[in-house]
Every structure is written in structure tokens, then in C-alpha cells.
C-alpha positions in Angstrom: 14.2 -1.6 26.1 15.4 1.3 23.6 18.1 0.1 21.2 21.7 2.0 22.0 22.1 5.2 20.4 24.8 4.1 17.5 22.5 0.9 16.6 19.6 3.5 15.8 19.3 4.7 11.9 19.9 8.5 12.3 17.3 10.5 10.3 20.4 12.1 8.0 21.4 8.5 6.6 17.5 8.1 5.6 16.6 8.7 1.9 14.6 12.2 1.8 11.0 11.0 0.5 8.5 13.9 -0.9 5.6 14.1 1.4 2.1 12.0 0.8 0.4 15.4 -1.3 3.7 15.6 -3.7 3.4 11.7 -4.4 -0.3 12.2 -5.2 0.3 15.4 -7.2 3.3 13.5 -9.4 0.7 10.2 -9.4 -1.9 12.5 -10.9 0.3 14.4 -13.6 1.8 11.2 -14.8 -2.0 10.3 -15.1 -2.5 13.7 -17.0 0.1 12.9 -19.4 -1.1 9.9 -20.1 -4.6 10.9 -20.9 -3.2 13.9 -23.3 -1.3 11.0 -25.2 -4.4 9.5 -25.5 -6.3 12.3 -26.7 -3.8 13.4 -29.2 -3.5 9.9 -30.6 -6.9 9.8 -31.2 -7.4 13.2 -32.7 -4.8 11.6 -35.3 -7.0 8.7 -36.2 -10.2 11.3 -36.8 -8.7 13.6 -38.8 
């Protein structure tokens, strides 16, 4: 049996979430990042 139409959450009162390739893109530019901190901090230390 189908729950009645006003006890349904309507798609507009949902939170808007970015799509499964935008996560992975932000996942792997906040991996990025990290590694370029890494890098730099250890260019620092050899020079």
C-alpha cells in the first residue's frame, strides 16, 4: 500500500546532492591538495 500523497517527502524539500562523479572529483582534489602540501613541505626541509 502506497503512503498518501501529503505523507510522501516531495523531491523540492530534499537537500540538492552533487551527483556520484562530482563527489569523486571533489574527493580526489582534496586528495590533490593534500599531496601538493606534502610536496611543498618537503621541498622546505631539502633545501
Amino acid at each position: 500500500m502506497k503512503p498518501p500523497e501529503e505523507l510522501r517527502p516531495r523531491k523540492d524539500d530534499q537537500p540538492i546532492r552533487p551527483s556520484r562523479l562530482e563527489e569523486m572529483r571533489l574527493l580526489i582534489e582534496e586528495y590533490a591538495a593534500g599531496l601538493r602540501e606534502i610536496i611543498k613541505k618537503l621541498l622546505r626541509k631539502l633545501n
